[in-house]
DONU-358432 format. One record per residue (C-alpha): x, y, z; residue number from 1. Coordinates in steps of 0.5 Angstrom, whole numbers, plus 500, padded with zeros to 3 digits. Example, Ala and Ser with C-alpha at 12.3 -4.5 7.8 and 13.67 -1.06 7.14 Angstrom:
2
node X 525	Y 491	Z 516	i 1 $
node X 527	Y 498	Z 514	i 2 $
***
This chain:
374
node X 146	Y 976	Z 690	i 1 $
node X 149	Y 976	Z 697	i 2 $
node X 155	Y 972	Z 698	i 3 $
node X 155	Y 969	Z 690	i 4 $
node X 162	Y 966	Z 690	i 5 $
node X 162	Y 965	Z 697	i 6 $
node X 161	Y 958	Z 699	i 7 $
node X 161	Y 959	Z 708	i 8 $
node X 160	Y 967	Z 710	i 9 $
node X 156	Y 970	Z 716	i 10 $
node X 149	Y 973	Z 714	i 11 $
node X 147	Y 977	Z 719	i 12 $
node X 139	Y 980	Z 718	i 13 $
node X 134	Y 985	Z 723	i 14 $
node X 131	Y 979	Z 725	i 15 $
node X 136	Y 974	Z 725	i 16 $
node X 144	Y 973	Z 726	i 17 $
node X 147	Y 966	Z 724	i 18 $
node X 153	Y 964	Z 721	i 19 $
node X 151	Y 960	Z 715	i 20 $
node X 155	Y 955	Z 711	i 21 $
node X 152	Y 954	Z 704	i 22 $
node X 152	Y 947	Z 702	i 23 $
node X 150	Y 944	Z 696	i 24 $
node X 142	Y 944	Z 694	i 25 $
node X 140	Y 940	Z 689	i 26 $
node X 132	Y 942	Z 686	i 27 $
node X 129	Y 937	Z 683	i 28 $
node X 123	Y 937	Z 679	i 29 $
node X 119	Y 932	Z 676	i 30 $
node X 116	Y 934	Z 669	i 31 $
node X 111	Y 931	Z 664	i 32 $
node X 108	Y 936	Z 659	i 33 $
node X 109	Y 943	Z 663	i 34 $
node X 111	Y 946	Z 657	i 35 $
node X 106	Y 952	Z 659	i 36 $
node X 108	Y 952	Z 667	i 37 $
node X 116	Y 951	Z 666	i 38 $
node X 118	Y 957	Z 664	i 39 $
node X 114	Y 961	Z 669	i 40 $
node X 118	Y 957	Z 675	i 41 $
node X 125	Y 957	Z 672	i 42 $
node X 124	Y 964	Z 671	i 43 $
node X 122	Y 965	Z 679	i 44 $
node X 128	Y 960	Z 681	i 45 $
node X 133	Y 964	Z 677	i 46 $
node X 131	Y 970	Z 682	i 47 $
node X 134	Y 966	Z 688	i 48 $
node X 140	Y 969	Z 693	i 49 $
node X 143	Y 963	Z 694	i 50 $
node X 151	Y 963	Z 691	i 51 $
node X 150	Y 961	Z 684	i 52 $
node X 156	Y 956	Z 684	i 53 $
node X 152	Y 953	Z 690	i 54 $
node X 146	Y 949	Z 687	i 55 $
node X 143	Y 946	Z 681	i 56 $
node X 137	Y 944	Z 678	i 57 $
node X 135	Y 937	Z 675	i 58 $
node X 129	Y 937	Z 671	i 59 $
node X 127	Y 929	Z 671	i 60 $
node X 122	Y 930	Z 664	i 61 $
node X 118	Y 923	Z 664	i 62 $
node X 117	Y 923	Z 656	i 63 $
node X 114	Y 931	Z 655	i 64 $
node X 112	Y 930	Z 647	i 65 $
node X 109	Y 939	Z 648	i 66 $
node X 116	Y 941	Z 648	i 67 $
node X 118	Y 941	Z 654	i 68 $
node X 125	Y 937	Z 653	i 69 $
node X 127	Y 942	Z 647	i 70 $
node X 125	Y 948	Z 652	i 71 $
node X 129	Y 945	Z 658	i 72 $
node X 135	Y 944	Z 653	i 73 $
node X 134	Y 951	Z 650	i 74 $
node X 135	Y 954	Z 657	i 75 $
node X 141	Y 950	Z 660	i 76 $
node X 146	Y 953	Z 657	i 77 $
node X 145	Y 960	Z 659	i 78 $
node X 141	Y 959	Z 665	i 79 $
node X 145	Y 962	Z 671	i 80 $
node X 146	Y 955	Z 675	i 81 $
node X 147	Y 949	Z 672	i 82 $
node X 141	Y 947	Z 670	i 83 $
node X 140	Y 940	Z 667	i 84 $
node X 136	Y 934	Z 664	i 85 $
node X 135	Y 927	Z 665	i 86 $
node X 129	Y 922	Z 663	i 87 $
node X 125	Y 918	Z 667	i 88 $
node X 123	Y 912	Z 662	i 89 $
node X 118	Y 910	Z 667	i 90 $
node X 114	Y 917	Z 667	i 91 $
node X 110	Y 917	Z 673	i 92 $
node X 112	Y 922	Z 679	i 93 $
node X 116	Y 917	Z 683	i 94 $
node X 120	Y 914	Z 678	i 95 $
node X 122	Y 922	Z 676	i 96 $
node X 124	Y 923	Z 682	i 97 $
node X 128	Y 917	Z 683	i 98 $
node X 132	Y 919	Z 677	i 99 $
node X 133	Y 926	Z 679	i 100 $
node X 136	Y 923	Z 686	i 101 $
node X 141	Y 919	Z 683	i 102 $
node X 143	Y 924	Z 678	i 103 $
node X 144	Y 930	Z 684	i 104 $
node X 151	Y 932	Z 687	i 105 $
node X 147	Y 937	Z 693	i 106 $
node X 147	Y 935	Z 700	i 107 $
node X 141	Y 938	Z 700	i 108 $
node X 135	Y 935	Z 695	i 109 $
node X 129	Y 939	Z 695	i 110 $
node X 122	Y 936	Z 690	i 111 $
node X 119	Y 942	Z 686	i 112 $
node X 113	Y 940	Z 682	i 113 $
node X 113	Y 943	Z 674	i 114 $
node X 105	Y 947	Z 675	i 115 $
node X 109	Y 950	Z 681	i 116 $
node X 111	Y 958	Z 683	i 117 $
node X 116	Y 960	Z 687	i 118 $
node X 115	Y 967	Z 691	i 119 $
node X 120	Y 967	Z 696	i 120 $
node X 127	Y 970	Z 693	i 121 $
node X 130	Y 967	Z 699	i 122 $
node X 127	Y 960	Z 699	i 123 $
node X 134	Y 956	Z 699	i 124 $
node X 138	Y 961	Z 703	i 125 $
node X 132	Y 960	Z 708	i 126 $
node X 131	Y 953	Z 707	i 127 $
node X 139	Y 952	Z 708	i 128 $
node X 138	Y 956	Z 715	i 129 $
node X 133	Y 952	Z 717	i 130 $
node X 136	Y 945	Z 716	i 131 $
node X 142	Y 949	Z 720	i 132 $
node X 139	Y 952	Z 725	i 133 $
node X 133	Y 946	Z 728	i 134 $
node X 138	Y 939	Z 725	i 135 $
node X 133	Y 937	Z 722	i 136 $
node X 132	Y 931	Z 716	i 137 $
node X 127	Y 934	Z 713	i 138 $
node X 124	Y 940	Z 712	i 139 $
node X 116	Y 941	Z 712	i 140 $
node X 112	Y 946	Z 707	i 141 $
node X 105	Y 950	Z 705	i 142 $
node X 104	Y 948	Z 699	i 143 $
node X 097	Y 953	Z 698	i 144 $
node X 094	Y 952	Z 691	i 145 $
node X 092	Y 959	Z 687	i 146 $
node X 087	Y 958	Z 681	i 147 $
node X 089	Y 961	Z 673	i 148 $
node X 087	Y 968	Z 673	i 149 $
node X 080	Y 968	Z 670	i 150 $
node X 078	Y 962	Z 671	i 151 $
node X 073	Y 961	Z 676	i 152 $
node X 074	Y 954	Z 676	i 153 $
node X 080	Y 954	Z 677	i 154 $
node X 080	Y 959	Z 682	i 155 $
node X 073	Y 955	Z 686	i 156 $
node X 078	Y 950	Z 686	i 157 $
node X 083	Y 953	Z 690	i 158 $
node X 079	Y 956	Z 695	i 159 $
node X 074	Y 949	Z 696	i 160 $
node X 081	Y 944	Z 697	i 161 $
node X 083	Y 950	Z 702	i 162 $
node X 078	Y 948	Z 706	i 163 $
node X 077	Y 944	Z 712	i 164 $
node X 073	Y 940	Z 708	i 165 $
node X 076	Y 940	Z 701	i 166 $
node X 082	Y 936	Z 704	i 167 $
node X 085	Y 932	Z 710	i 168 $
node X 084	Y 936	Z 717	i 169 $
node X 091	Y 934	Z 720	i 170 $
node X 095	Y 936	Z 714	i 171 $
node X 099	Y 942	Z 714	i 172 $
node X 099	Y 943	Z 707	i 173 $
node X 095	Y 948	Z 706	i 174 $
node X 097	Y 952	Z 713	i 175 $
node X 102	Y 958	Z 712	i 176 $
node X 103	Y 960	Z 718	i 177 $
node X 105	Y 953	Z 722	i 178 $
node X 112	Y 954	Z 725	i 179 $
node X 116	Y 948	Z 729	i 180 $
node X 117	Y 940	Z 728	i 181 $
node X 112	Y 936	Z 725	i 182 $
node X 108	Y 930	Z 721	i 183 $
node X 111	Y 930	Z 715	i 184 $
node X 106	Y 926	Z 712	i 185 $
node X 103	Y 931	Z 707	i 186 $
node X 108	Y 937	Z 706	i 187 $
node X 115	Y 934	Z 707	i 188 $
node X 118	Y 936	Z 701	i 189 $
node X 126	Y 938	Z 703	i 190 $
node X 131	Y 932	Z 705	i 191 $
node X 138	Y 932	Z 707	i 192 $
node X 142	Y 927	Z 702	i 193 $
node X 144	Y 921	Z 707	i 194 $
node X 135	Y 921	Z 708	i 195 $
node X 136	Y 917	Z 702	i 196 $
node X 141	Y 912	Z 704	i 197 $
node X 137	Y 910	Z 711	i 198 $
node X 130	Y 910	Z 708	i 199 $
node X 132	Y 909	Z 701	i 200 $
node X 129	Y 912	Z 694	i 201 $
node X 121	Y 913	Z 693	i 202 $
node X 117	Y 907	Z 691	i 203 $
node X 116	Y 906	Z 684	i 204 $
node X 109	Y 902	Z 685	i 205 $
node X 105	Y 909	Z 686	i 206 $
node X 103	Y 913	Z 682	i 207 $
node X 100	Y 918	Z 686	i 208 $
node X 102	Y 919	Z 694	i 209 $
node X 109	Y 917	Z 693	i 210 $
node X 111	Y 923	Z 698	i 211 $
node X 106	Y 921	Z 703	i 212 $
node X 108	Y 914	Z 702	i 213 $
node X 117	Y 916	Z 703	i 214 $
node X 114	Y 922	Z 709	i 215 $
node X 111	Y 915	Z 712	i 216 $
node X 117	Y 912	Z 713	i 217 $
node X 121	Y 918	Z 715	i 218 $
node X 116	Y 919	Z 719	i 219 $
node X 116	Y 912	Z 723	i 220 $
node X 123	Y 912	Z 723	i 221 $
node X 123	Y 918	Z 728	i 222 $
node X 128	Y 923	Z 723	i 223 $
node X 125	Y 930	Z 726	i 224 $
node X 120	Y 934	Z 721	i 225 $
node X 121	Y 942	Z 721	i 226 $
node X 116	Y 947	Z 718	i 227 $
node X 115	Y 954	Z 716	i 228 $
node X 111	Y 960	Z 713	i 229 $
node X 119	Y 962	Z 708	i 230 $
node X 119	Y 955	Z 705	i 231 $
node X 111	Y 955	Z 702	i 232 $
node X 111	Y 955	Z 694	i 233 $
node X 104	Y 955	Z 690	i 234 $
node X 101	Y 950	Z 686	i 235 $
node X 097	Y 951	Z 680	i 236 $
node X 090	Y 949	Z 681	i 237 $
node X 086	Y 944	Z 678	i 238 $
node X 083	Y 948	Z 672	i 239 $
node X 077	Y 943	Z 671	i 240 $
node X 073	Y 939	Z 673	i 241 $
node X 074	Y 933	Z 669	i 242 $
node X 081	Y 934	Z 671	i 243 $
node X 080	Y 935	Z 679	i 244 $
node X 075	Y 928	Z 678	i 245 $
node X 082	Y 925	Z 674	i 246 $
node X 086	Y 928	Z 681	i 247 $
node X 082	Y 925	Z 686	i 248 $
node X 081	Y 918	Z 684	i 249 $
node X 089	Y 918	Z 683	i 250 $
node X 090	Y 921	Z 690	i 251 $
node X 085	Y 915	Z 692	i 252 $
node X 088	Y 909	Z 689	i 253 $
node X 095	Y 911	Z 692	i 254 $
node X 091	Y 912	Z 700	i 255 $
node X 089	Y 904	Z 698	i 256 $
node X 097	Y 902	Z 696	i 257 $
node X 099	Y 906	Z 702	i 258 $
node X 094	Y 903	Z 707	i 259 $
node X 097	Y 896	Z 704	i 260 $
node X 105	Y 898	Z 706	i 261 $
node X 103	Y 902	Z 712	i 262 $
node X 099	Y 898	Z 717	i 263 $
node X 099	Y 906	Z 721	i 264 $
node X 095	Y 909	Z 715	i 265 $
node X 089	Y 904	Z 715	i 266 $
node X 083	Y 907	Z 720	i 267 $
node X 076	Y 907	Z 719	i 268 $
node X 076	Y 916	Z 718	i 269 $
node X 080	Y 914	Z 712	i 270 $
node X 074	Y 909	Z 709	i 271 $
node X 069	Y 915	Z 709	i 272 $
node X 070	Y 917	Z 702	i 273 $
node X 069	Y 909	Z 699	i 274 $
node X 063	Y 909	Z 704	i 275 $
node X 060	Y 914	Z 701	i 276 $
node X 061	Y 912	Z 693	i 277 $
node X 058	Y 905	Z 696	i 278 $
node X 052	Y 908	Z 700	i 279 $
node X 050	Y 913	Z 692	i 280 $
node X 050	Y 905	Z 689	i 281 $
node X 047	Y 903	Z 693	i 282 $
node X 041	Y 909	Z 694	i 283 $
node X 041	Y 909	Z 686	i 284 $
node X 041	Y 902	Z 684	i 285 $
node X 037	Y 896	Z 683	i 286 $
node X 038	Y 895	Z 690	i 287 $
node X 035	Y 901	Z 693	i 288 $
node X 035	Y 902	Z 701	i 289 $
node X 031	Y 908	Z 704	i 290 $
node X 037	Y 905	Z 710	i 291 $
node X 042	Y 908	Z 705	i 292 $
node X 038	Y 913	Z 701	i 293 $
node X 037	Y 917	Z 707	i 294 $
node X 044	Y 918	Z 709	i 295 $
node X 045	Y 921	Z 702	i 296 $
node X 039	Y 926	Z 702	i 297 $
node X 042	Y 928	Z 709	i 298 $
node X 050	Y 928	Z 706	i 299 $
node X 046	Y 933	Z 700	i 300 $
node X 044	Y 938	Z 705	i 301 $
node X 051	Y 939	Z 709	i 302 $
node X 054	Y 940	Z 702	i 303 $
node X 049	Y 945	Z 700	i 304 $
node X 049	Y 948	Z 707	i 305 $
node X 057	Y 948	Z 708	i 306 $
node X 057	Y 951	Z 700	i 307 $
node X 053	Y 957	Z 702	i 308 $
node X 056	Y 959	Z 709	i 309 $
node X 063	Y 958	Z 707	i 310 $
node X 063	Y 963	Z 700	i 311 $
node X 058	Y 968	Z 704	i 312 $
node X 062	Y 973	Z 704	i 313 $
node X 067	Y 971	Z 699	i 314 $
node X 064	Y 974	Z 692	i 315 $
node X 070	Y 971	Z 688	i 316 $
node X 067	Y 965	Z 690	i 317 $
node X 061	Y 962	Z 688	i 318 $
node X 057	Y 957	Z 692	i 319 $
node X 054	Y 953	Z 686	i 320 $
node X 062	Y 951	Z 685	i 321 $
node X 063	Y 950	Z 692	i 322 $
node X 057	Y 945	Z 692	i 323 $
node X 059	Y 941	Z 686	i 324 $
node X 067	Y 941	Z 687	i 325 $
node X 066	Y 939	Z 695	i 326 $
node X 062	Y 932	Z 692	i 327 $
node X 067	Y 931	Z 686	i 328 $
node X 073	Y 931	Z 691	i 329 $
node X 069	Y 926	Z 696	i 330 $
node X 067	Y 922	Z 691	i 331 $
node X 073	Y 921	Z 686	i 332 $
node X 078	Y 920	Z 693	i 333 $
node X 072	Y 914	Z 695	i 334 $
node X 071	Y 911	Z 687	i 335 $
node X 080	Y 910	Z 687	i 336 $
node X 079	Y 907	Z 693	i 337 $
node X 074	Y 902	Z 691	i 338 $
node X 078	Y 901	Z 683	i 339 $
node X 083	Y 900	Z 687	i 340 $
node X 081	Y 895	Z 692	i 341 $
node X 077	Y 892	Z 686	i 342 $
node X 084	Y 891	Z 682	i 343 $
node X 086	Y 887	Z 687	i 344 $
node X 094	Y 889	Z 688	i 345 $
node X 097	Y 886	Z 694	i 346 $
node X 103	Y 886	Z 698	i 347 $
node X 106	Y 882	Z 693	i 348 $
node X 106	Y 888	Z 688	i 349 $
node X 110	Y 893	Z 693	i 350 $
node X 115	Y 888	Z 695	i 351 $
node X 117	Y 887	Z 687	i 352 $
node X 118	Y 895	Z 685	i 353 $
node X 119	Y 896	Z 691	i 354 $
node X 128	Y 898	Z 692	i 355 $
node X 132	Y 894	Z 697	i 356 $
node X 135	Y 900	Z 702	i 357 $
node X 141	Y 896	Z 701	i 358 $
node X 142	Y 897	Z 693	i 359 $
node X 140	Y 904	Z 694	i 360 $
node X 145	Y 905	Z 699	i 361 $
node X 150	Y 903	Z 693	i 362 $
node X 148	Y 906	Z 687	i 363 $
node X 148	Y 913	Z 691	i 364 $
node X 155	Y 912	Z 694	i 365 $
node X 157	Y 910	Z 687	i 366 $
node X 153	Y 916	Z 684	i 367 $
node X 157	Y 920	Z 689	i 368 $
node X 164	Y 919	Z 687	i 369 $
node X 162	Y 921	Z 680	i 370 $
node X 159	Y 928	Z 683	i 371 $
node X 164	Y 930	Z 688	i 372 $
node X 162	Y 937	Z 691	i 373 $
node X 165	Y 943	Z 688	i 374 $
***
């Protein structure tokens, strides 16, 4: 491992020559249930050239009852960086991630989810090249899904939200070949530590798209987003289809409350997927209206024909899937959506969970003198 107990060395490469200064990296991982996922990303993390005495790994566990806790425990004293646990007694993904900022000492946070694999063996030593070399506060990654092997769902799956009309078209989350600054609204995943202290922490109110609601900020404030193809990691793809309907009405209900705090994400492109779910109502129900059925036949038949030309030539995909997974994603965003609104959750909901920048500020900085850098 290059530079193992070196805190600052020059690393000079065929395709790059830089003077890099390791600074500290904390990999925070929000967890809940990951049993099965854990030990296969654990594994991959302990392959990282990066100086062993130079990162850690927090594992923010959001009441596992699969083993997961006991399994972390288990490895945290033999694991070959400082790998340790903290509860998250709100369990969702935000608060996880809150609790895991509070408790890292690096000067660099990076957000790696359980159910995740990680390819690149130099992911931390690019990731701190990178923030060296563009000075940006956050960096950009692919985050491509891959299906469980032998699952044909799952492999449909990863291959249908791949495509252009499986998820948003200005996301670069499933590009890997996009290199420069950018939005960081979908695939802002790594932030220097004094991102925090500006912006403050996650909104605990989401439940779903609490990183496209904190990169929203990170965006508006005008702080410089830089992606590139060394930092993507995989994510395991939904096996179900009950469990990708599950995903998409979450992802549906965090667009509304982010449309609710954030004046910029309301447009009428986003309200297709609401539409939708409203037009099948109303073709279907008591109040049947050729005006509304017509578009529904119309929406059936594009499905049909992108389904058929987009796995022509792929034999491991199979259009059937295809032409049931593109409606399950339309419809499940557009029935979160409608939860959601029905529910009735106003600004008032955000202004009560959300955290004052100032109290942050406060608690980091007193975080901060119980974790002085080594």
């Amino acid at each position: 491992m290059a530079g193992a107990c070196s805190s600052e060395t020059t690393r000079m490469d065929s395709d790059r020559t830089l003077m890099v200064h390791y600074p500290f990296l904390s990999v925070i991982i929000p967890v809940l249930n990951e049993r099965l996922c854990l030990p296969l990303l654990l594994k991959d993390l302990a392959l990282q050239q990066y100086p062993r005495d130079r990162w850690e790994i927090i594992v923010a566990d959001g009441g596992s009852v699969d083993g997961t806790v006991d399994f972390v425990r288990s490895q945290s004293g033999d694991y070959p960086v400082a790998l340790s646990l903290v509860p998250n007694l709100r369990r969702r993904s935000s608060a996880g991630r809150n609790a895991g900022v509070k408790a890292a000492r690096g000067e660099i946070v990076a957000f790696i989810d359980g159910h995740t694999r990680v390819q690149n063996p130099q992911l931390l030593l690019r990731t701190a090249e990178l923030f060296e070399t563009t000075g940006a506060h956050c960096l950009c990654r692919a985050q491509p899904l891959v299906g469980l092997p032998g699952n044909r769902w799952s492999e449909n799956i990863a291959a249908t939200r791949a495509s252009r009309f499986g998820h948003g078209s200005a996301s670069l989350i499933y590009d890997r070949n996009f290199i420069g600054p950018c939005d960081p609204r979908s695939s802002g995943a790594v932030y220097r530590r004094e991102v925090f202290k500006a912006l403050g922490l996650y909104d605990e109110s989401f439940d779903a798209c609490e990183d496209v609601e904190f990169n929203t900020r990170l965006w508006l404030s005008g702080k410089l987003a830089y992606a590139h193809p060394d930092l993507a990691i995989d994510y395991q793809a939904r096996s179900t289809i009950r469990g990708l309907w599950r995903q998409m009405v979450r992802y549906g209900q965090g667009r509304v409350r982010l449309a609710r705090k954030h004046r910029s994400e309301r447009s009428i492109r986003s309200l297709a997927p609401a539409m939708l779910v409203i037009l099948l109502m109303t073709a279907t129900g008591v109040w049947f209206s050729w005006v509304c059925a017509l578009p529904l036949v119309a929406y059936v038949a594009v499905i049909v024909l992108l389904a058929t030309v987009t796995t022509w030539n792929d034999r491991r995909r199979s259009a059937f899937a295809a032409a049931v997974i593109l409606p399950v994603i339309h419809l499940g965003l557009g029935t979160g959506m409608l939860m959601e609104t029905i529910s009735g959750a106003g600004p008032q909901t955000f202004k009560d969970a959300a955290l004052d920048v100032g109290q942050i500020n406060v608690a980091i900085a007193a975080d901060e003198t119980q974790h002085v850098l080594r």
